[in-house]
C-alpha positions in Angstrom: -25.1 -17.5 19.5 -23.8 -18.3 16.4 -26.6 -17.8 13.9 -26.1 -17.5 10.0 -27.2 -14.1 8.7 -29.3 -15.2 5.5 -27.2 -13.4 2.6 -24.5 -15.4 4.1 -25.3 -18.2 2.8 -25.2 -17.0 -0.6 -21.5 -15.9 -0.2 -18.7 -17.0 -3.0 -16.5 -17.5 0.1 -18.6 -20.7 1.4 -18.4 -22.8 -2.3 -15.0 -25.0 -1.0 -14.4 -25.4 -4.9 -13.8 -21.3 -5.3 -12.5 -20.6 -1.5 -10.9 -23.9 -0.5 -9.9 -22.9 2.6 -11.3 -20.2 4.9 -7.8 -19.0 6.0 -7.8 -17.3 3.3 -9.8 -14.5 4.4 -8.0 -13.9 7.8 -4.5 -13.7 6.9 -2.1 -12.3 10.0 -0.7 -9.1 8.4 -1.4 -6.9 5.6 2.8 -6.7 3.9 4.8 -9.0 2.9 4.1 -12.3 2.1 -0.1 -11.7 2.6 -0.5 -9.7 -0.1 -0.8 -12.6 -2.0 -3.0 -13.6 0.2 -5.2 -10.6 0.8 -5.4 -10.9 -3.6 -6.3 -14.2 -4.0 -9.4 -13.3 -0.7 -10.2 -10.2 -2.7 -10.6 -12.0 -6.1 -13.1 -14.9 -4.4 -15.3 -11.5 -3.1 -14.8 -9.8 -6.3 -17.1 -12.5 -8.0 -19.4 -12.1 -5.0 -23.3 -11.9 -5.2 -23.6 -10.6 -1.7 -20.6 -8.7 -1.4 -22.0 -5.3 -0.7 -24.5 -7.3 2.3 -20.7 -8.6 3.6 -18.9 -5.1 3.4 -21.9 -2.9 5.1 -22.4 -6.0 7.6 -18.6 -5.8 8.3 -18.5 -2.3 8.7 -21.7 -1.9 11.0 -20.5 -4.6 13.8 -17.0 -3.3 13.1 -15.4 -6.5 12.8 -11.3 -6.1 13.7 -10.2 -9.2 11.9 -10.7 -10.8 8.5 -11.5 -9.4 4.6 -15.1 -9.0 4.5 -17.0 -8.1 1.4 -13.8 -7.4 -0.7 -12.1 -5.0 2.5 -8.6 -5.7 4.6 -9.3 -4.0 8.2 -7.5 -1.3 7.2 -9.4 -0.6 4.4 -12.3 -0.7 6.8 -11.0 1.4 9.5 -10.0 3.8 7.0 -13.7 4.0 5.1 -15.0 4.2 9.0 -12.6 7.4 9.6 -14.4 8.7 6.9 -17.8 8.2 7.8 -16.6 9.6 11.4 -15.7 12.8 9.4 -18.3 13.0 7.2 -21.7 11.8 8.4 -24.3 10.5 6.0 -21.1 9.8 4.0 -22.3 6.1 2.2 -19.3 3.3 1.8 -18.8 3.8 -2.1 -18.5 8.3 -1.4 -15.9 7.3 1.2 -13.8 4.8 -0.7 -14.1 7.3 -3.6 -12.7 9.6 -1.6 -10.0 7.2 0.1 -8.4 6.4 -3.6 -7.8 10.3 -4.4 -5.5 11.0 -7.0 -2.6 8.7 -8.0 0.6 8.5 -5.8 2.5 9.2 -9.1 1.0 12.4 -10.4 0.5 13.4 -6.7 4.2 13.5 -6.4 4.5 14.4 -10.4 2.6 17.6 -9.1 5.0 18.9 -6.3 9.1 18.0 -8.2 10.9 20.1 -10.1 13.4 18.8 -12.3 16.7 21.3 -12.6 19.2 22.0 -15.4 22.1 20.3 -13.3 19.6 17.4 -13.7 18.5 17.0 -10.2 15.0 16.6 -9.0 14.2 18.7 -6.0 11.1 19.1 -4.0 8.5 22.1 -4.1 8.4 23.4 -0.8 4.3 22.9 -0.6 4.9 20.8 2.8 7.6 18.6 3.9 5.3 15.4 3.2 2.3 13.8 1.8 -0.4 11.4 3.5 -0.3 8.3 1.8 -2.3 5.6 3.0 -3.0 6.9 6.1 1.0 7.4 7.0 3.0 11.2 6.7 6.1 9.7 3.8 8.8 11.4 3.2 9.2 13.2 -0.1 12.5 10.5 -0.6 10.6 7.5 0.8 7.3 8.5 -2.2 10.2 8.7 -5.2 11.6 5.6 -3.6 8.3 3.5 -3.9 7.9 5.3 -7.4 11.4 4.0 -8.3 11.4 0.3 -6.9 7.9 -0.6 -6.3 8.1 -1.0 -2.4 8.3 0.7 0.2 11.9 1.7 1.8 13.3 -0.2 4.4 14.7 2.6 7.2 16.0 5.7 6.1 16.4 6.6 2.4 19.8 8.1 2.3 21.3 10.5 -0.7 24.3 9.3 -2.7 24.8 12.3 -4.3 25.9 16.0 -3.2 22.5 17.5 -4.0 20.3 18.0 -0.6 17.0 16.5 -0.7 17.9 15.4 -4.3 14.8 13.3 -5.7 16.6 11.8 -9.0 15.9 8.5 -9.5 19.5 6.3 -8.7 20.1 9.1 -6.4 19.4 7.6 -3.1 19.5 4.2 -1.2 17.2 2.6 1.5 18.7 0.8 4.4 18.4 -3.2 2.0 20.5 -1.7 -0.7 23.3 -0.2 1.7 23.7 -3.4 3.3 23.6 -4.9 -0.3 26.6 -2.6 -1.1 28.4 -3.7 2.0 28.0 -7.0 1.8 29.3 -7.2 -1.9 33.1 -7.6 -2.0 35.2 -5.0 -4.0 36.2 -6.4 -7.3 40.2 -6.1 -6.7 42.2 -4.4 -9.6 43.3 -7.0 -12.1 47.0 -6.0 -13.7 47.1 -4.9 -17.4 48.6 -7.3 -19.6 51.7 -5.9 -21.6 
């Protein structure tokens, strides 16, 4: 039983000169490499004329694979959440609420920056919800730092506890980095 629903005939993602290849919109993960991916899927639906029909549609037969109307299916599991929370909630309110305030001055909000020059937490909680996931105060300034999240534990370098000060910590990449770079050996001083 594999009838077309009428508005989806009108979608952006069947013209092969726009969306070449349907692939596109079911990539297999979310990280890494696919976000490129999930981008270029996400700009085809941007320029979508049905792509509020394709998100609702999605959302209503709770499809648990592909981007549909502009939404990963964590996006849409996330919105759903919402809706589960909040009944008669509509899909703009609850991505409105999903997008919050920005991870920076969310994090901006709850440091303290000391006159030794170390940043330390304010003890309002011992972490924040970020996309669904608890993170670590050290794994937010991390991703604030370098643009991705850590990989394993972020680890201090300095004497500070819990010190938050950019340069001040490593993730389990850079150690190995560190290791794996030989020691420059001491070169004598000419006379």
């Amino acid at each position: 039983m594999t009838q077309t629903i009428t508005w989806m005939k009108h979608g952006t993602c069947r013209d092969p000169y726009l969306s070449p290849t349907p692939n596109v919109f079911f990539p297999s993960g979310e990280t890494g490499p696919w976000v490129a991916v999930i981008d270029k899927a996400k700009s085809i639906c941007a320029r979508c004329p049905v792509k509020p029909q394709c998100a609702d549609w999605a959302l209503d037969t709770r499809q648990a694979d592909g981007i549909w109307g502009g939404l990963t299916v964590q996006e849409r599991g996330r919105i759903l959440r919402q809706q589960d929370r909040h009944p008669g909630m509509t899909i703009p309110q609850a991505l409105n609420s999903l997008r919050g305030v920005p991870l920076a001055d969310m994090f901006a909000a709850r440091i303290h920056q000391r006159d030794d020059g170390h940043t330390v937490w304010l003890p309002s909680g011992t972490s924040l919800s970020v996309d669904g996931r608890n993170r670590t105060p050290r794994q937010i300034a991390f991703r604030l730092a370098h643009g991705r999240w850590p990989d394993g534990t972020v680890r201090g370098t300095c004497d500070m506890s819990g010190c938050l000060t950019t340069g001040h910590y490593w993730d389990a990449a850079m150690r190995r980095a560190a290791a794996e770079t030989p020691a420059t050996p001491d070169l004598p001083v000419a006379a």
